[in-house]
C-alpha positions in Angstrom: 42.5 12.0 10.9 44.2 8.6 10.3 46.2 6.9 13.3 50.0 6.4 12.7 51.5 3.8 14.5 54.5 2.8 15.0 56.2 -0.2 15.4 59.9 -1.8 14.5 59.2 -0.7 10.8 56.7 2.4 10.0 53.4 1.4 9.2 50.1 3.7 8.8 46.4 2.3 10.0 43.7 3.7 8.3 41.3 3.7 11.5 40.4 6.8 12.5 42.4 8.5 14.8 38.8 9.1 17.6 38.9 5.1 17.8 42.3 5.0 19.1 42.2 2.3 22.3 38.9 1.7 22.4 38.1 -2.0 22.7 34.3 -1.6 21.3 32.6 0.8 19.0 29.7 1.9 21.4 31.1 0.6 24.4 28.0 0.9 26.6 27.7 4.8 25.9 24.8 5.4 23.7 25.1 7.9 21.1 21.3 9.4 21.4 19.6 10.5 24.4 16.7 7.9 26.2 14.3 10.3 25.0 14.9 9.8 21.1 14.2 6.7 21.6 11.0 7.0 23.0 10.5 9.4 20.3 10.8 7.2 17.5 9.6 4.1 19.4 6.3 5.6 20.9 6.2 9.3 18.9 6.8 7.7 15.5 4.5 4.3 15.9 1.2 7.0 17.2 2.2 9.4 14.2 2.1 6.3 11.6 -0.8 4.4 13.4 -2.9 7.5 13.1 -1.9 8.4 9.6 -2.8 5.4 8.3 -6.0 4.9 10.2 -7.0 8.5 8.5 -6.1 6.8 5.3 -8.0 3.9 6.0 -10.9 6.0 6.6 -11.2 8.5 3.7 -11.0 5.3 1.5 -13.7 3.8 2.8 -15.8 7.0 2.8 -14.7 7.7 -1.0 -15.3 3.7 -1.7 -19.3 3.9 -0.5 -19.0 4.3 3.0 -19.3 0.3 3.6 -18.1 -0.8 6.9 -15.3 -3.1 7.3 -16.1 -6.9 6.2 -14.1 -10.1 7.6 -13.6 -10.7 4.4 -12.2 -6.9 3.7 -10.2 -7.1 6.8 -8.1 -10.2 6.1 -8.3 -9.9 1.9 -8.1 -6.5 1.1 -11.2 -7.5 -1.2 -8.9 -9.4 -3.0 -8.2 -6.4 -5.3 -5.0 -5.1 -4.7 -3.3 -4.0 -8.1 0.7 -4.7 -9.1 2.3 -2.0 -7.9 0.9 -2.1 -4.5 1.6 -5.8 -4.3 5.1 -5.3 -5.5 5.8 -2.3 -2.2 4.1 -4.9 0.1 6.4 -7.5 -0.8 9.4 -5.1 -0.1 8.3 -3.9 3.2 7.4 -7.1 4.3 10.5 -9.2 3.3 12.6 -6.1 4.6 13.1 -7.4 8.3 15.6 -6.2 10.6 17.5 -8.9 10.1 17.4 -7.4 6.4 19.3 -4.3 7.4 21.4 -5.7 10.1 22.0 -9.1 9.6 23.3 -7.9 6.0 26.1 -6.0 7.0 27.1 -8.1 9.4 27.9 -10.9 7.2 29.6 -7.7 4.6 31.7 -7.5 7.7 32.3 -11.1 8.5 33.3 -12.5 5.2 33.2 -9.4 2.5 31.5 -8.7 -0.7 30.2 -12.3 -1.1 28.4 -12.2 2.2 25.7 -9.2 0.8 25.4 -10.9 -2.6 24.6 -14.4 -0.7 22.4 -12.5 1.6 20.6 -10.7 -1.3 20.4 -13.5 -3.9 19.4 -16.0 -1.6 16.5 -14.3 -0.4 15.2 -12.9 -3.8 15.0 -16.5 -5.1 12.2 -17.9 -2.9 10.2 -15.0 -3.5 10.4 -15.0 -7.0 9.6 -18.5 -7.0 6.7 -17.8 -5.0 5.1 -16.0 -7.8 4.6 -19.5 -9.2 2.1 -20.6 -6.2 0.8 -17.2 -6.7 -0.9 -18.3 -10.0 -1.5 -21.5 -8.9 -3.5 -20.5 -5.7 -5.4 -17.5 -7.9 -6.6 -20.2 -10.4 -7.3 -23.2 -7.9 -8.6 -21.6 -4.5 -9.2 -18.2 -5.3 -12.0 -18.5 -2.3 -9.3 -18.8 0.4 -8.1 -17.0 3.4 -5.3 -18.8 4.8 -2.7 -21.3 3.1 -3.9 -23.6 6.1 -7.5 -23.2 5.1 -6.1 -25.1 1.4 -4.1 -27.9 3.2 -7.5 -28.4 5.0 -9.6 -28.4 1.7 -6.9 -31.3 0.0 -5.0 -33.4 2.6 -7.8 -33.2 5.8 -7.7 -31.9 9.6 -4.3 -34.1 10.5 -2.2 -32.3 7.8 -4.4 -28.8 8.9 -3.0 -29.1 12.3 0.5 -30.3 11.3 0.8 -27.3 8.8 -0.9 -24.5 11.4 1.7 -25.7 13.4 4.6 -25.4 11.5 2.8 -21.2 10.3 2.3 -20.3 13.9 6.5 -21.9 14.5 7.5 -19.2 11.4 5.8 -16.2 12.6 6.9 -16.5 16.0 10.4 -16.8 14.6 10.5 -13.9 12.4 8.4 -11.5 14.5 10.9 -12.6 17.9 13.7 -11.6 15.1 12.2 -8.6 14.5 12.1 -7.3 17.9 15.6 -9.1 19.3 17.3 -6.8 16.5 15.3 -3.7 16.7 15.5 -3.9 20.6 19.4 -4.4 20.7 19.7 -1.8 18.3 17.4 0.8 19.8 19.4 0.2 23.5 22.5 0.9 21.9 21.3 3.9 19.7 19.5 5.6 22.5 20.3 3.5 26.1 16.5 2.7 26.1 16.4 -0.3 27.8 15.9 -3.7 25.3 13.5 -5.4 27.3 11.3 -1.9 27.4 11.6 -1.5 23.9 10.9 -5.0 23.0 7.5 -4.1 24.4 6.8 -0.7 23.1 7.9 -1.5 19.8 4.9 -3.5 18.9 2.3 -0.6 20.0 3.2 1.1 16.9 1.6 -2.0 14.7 -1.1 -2.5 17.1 -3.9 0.5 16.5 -3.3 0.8 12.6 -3.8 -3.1 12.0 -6.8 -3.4 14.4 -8.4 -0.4 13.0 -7.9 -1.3 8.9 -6.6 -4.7 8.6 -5.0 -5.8 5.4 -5.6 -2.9 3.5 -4.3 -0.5 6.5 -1.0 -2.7 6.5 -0.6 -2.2 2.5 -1.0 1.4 2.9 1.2 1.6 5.8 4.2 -0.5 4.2 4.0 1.5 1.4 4.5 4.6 3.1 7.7 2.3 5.0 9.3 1.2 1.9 9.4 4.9 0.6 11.4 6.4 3.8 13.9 2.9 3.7 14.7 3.5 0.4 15.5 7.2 0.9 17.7 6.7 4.1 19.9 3.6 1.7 20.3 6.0 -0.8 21.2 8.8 2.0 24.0 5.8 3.2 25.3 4.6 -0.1 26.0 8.5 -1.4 27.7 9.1 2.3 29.8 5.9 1.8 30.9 6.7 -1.6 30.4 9.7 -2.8 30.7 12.4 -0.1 32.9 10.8 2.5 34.9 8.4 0.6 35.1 7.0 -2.8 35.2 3.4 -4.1 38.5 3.8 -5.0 39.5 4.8 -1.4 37.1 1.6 -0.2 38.6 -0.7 -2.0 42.5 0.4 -1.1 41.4 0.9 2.9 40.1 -2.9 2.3 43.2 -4.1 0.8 45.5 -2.2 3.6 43.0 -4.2 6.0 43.8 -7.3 4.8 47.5 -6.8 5.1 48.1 -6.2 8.6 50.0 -8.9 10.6 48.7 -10.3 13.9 51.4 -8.3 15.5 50.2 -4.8 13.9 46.6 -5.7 14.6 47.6 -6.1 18.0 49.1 -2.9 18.1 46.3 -1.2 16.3 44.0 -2.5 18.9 45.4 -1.7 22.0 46.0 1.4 25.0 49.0 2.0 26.9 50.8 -0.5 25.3 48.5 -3.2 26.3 46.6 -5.0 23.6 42.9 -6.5 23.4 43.3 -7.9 20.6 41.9 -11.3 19.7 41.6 -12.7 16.1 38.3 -13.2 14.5 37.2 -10.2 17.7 37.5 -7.4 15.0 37.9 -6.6 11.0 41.9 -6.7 11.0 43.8 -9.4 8.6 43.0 -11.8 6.6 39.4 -13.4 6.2 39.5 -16.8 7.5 38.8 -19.4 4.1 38.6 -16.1 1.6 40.6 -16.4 -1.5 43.7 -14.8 -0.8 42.0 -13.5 2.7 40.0 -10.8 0.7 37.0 -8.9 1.5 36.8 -8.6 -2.3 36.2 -12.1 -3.4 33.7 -14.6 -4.3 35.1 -17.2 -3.5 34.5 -17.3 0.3 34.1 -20.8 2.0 32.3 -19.1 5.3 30.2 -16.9 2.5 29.3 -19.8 0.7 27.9 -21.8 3.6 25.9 -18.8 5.0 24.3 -18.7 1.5 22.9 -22.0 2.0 22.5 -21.5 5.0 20.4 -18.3 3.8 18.5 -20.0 1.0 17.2 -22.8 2.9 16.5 -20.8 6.0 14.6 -18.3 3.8 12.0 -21.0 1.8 10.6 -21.8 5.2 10.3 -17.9 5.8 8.1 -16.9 2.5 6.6 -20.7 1.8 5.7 -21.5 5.5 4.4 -17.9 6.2 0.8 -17.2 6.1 1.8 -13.3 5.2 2.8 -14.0 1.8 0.0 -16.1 1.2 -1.9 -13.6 2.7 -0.3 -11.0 0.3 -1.1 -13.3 -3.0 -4.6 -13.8 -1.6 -5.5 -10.0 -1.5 -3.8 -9.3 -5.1 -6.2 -9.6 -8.4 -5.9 -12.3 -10.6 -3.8 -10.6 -12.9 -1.3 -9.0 -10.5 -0.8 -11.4 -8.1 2.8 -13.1 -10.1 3.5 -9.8 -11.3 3.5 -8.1 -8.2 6.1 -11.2 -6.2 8.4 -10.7 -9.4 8.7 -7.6 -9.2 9.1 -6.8 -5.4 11.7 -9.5 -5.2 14.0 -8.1 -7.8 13.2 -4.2 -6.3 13.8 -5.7 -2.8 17.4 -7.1 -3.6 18.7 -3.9 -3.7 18.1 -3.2 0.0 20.6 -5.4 1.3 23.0 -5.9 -1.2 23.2 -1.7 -1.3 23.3 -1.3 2.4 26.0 -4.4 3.4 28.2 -3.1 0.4 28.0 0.3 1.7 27.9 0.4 5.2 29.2 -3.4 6.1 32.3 -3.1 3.6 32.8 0.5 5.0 33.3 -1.0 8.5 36.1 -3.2 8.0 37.4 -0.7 5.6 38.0 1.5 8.8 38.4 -1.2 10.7 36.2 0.9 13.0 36.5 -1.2 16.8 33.1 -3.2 15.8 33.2 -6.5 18.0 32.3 -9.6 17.3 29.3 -9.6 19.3 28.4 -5.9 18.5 28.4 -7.4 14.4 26.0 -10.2 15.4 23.7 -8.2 17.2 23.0 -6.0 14.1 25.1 -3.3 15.4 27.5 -3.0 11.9 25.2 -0.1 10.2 24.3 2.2 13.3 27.8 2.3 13.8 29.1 3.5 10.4 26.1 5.7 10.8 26.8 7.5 13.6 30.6 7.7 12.2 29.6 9.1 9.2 26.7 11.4 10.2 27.4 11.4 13.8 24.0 12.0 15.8 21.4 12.1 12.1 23.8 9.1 10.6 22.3 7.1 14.4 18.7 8.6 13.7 18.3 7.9 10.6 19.4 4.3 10.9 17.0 4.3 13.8 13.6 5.3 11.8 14.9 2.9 9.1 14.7 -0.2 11.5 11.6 1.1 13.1 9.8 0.9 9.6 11.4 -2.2 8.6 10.2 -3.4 12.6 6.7 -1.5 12.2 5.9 -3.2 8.2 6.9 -6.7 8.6 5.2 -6.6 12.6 1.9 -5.7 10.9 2.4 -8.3 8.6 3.3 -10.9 10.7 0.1 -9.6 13.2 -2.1 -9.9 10.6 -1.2 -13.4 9.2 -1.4 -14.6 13.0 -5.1 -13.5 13.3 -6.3 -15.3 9.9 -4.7 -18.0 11.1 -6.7 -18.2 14.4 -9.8 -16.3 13.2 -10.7 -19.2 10.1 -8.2 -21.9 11.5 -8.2 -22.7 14.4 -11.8 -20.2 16.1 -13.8 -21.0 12.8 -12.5 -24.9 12.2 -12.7 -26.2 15.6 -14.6 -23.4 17.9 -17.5 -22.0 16.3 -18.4 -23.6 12.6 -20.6 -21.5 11.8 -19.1 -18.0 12.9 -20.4 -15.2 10.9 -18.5 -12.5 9.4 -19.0 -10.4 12.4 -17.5 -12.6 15.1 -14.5 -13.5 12.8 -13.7 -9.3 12.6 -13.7 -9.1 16.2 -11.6 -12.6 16.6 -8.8 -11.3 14.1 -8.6 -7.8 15.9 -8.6 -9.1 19.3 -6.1 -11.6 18.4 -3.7 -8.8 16.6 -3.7 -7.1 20.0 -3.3 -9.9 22.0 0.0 -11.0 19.5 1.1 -7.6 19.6 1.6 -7.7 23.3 3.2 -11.5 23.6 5.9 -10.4 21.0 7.8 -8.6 23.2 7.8 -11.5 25.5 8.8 -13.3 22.8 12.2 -11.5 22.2 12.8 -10.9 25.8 12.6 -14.7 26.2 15.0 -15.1 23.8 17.3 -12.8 24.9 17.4 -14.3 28.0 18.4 -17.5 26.7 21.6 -15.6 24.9 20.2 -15.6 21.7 21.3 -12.8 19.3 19.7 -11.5 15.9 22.1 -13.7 13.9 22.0 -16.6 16.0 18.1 -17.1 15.6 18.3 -16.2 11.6 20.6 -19.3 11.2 18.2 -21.3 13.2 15.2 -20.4 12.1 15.9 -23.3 8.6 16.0 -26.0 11.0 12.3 -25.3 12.5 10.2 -24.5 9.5 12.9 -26.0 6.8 10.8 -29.5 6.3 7.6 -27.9 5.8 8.8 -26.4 2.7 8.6 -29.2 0.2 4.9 -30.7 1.0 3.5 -27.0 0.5 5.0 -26.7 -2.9 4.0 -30.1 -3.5 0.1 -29.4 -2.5 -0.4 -26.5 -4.6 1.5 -28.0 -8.0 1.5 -32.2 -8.1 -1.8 -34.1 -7.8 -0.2 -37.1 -6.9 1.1 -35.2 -3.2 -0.4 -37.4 -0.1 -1.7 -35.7 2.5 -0.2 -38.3 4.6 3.0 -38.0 3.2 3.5 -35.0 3.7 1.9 -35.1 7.8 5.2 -37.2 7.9 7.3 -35.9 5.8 7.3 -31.9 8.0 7.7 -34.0 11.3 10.2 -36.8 10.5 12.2 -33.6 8.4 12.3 -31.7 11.9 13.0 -34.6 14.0 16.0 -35.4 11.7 17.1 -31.6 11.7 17.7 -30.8 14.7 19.1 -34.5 15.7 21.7 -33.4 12.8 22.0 -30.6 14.3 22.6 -31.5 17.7 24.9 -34.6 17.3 26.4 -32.0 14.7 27.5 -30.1 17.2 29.1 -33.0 19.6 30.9 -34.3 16.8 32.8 -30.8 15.9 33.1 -29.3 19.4 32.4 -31.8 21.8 29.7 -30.2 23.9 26.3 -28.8 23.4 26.2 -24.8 24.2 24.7 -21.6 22.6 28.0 -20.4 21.0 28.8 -24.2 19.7 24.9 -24.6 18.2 25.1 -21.1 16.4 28.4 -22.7 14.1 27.3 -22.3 10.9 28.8 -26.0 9.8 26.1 -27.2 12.1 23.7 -24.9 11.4 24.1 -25.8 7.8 24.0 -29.7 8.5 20.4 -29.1 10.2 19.3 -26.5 7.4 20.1 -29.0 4.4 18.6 -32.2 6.9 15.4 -29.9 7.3 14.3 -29.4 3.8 16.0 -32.5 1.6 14.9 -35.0 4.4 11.5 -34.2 3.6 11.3 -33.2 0.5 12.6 -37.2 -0.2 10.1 -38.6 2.2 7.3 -36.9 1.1 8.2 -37.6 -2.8 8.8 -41.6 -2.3 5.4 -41.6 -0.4 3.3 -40.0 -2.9 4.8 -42.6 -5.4 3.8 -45.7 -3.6 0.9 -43.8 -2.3 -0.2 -41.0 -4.4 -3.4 -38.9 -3.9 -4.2 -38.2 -7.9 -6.2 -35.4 -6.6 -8.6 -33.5 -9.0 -7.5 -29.1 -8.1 -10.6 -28.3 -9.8 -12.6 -29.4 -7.0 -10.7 -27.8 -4.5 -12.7 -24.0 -4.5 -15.4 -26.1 -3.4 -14.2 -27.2 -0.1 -13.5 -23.7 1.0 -16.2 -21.9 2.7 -16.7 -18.2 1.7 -18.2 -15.3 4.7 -20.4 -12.7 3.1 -19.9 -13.5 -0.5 -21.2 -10.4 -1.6 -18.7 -8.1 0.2 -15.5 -10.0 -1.7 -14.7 -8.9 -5.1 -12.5 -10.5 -7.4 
């Protein structure tokens, strides 16, 4: 099955021989029909939606048969246990960028690009545990991590911070659809700006119906069926197909292969397409000794920090995971952050070292562009599995798509139901007008986020493009929010200054980043990850120092025992603790 070719001495690529000529794996010809993907898109969203509103139901009949609160709808009662805390963090931290992005950066720089990937994003939600204890045992009455900032620094810091919440899940939930979309066109030749719109339908019904506790339920259900297709992956990768003994040889014959040889591997009738850094043949650029098989990777280690920084701004600026530490008990809520993170490093570490190392092991005729649109694992998929290896792939996205989207949709009603319709609309909203607020609102967000990711796709942006990005946005916020929940000397004005000076400076960085290095401001010169990291580390040191050397000169001192009080509670008697 193996390709010989030959050249003025004998040598023997391991691609397979099926690949021979082509200049792309997919090549615009979809594997799956149109109509799988309206399958899983449409079919498997109604089949969920109404499963879980079922559930939703006989829970509430078997609980007393009390309708739905505001407080129930955005809280979960605020009585979730451990273990369904712990799934809920999974699910949601599993993005698409999770499964794609992964294996993409497994095929850019090697082994060190999963670990970066996985490591660095374990680390902020384990740390997150920590404001988990402190927000149980200081403001246990809350709804929203906006509704605190509002409680200690005041309505300037309340808008500044609802700002900066609405920037994050408009970036991950566009994320979630600009890789989904891209990979459901190329699975199925459904068209991406179709599927960017029918995607979200499948969040829509279930979260409207049951809220919080409908979106636990329903990412529970997700994380089970991800889990099952990476294990399906990993035992195709090295156990039935190949072995990690073959994986690791096929990776050291990749690295081998001259310019000249790659050209010939990647070429028909004696005419070559071959451009380096286009596909997985030779050395990795700045790896020790060009390996896939090395730490010590100068393009792994920058998209690490890249990855870390990036990442705070993703689980500390996102009203989700508050959300999610809001609705666990007292007793659960740390538990349940520590343990998802370390359950949810497996995903992507597994996968990228599976599927992303098994790509350039083949050297399978993955493009640049087809790796940074999240295209790495449907493509070792479909050549494992062939048609099932593409499916499955498929209805692993679409829950990773379907859990975090419900998250995201329900954090962005919160935030507009008690910031923005009960602060500065209608004070005095009772519990029933803030229900129909936070649905309505989860509908209306469920149809603008296809817009979102067509918009984006317009402007050329791909999956990994917008990951690196997204740092430099919601990077500076990171700091003062820490800062609020755990130092009492933290000024509210400090830290109104310190989010907005921190993105100012970023993307200045960023931007004069980019003239300095190439000379020109475009999409492909942005998206360099040495500018990219220049406007990551700007975002969150910048203010991080500004907000600490204010709070010194003018520090706050503020009492957190009286903080509870300033948080206004809808039907009290419905919560339970």
């Amino acid at each position: 099955i193996w390709k010989k070719v030959r050249m003025a001495t004998e040598f023997v690529s391991h691609q397979p021989a099926q690949y021979a000529g082509q200049d792309s794996f997919f090549g615009g010809e979809a594997p799956l029909s149109q109509a799988v993907g309206y399958v899983v898109v449409l079919g498997f969203g109604a089949a969920f939606s109404i499963f879980t509103t079922i559930i939703v139901m006989l829970d509430k009949k078997f609980s007393g048969g009390k309708a739905i609160t505001s407080e129930q709808f955005n809280t979960a009662g605020r009585s979730v246990k451990t273990g369904l805390t712990a799934s809920v963090i999974v699910s949601q931290w599993t993005w698409a960028a999770t499964l794609l992005q992964s294996s993409n950066v497994a095929w850019q720089y090697g082994v060190s690009g999963p670990f970066w990937y996985a490591s660095g994003a374990t680390v902020q939600v384990l740390l997150f545990g920590v404001l988990a204890i402190s927000l149980k045992k200081v403001a246990p009455s809350a709804h929203t991590v906006c509704e605190i900032v509002n409680a200690r620094w005041g309505r300037a810091a309340h808008i500044t911070f609802l700002c900066f919440c609405f920037m994050a899940n408009i970036i991950v939930t566009s994320m979630l659809l600009l890789g989904g979309a891209a990979t459901v066109e190329a699975l199925t030749g459904m068209p991406r700006k179709l599927a960017s719109f029918l995607i979200p339908w499948g969040v829509i019904l279930y979260t409207a119906a049951g809220g919080l506790k409908a979106t636990f339920i329903a990412s529970y259900i997700h994380t089970v069926i991800i889990f099952a297709v990476l294990i399906t992956m990993i035992t195709m990768v090295y156990i039935k197909e190949y072995s990690s003994t073959q994986i690791y040889n096929f990776l050291e014959e990749t690295i081998s292969q001259t310019d000249e040889q790659c050209s010939e591997i990647f070429s028909k009738d004696g005419v070559s397409f071959y451009e380096e850094g286009k596909y997985a043949c030779g050395m990795v650029e700045n790896n020790n000794s060009g390996s896939y098989l090395t730490m010590l990777s100068g393009g792994g280690l920058m998209f690490g920090i890249i990855n870390i920084v990036g990442n705070f701004g993703t689980v500390f600026v996102d009203q989700s995971y508050w959300q999610s530490a809001i609705a666990a008990k007292p007793t659960s809520a740390s538990r349940g952050y520590l343990l998802g993170g370390i359950c949810w490093f497996a995903i992507p570490f597994s996968l990228a070292t599976s599927l992303g190392l098994a790509s350039t092991a083949l050297m399978l005729p993955i493009t640049k562009d087809e790796a940074g649109s999240g295209l790495v694992p449907p493509a070792v998929a479909y050549h494992l599995m062939g048609n099932a290896g593409s499916f499955l792939i498929l209805t692993m996205l679409f829950m990773a798509i379907v859990s975090t989207g419900s998250a995201e949709s329900i954090a962005v009603s919160s935030l507009v139901a008690y910031d923005v319709y009960r602060e500065y609309i209608n004070p005095e909203a009772t519990g029933a007008q803030i229900l129909m607020v936070s649905r309505v609102v989860i509908v209306v967000f469920g149809l603008l986020m296809g817009g979102l990711s067509v918009l984006l796709d317009i402007m050329g942006l791909n999956l990994g493009w917008v990951y690196l990005f997204m740092g430099i946005c919601i990077g500076s916020a990171v700091v003062p929010l820490w800062n609020m929940m755990t130092w009492e000397k933290a000024s509210g004005t400090g830290a109104v200054i310190a989010a907005w000076s921190g993105f100012v400076l970023a993307v200045i960085g960023w931007l004069v980043g980019t003239v300095v290095q190439s000379g020109s401001i475009t999409i492909e010169n942005l998206g360099k990850s040495e500018v990219m990291l220049s406007g990551n580390l700007i975002a969150i040191c910048s203010s991080g120092i500004i907000h600490y050397v204010f709070s010194m000169i003018y520090p706050q001192n503020f009492n957190f025992d009286t903080l509870d009080a300033n948080i206004k509670l809808v039907e009290v008697e419905e919560t339970s603790g």
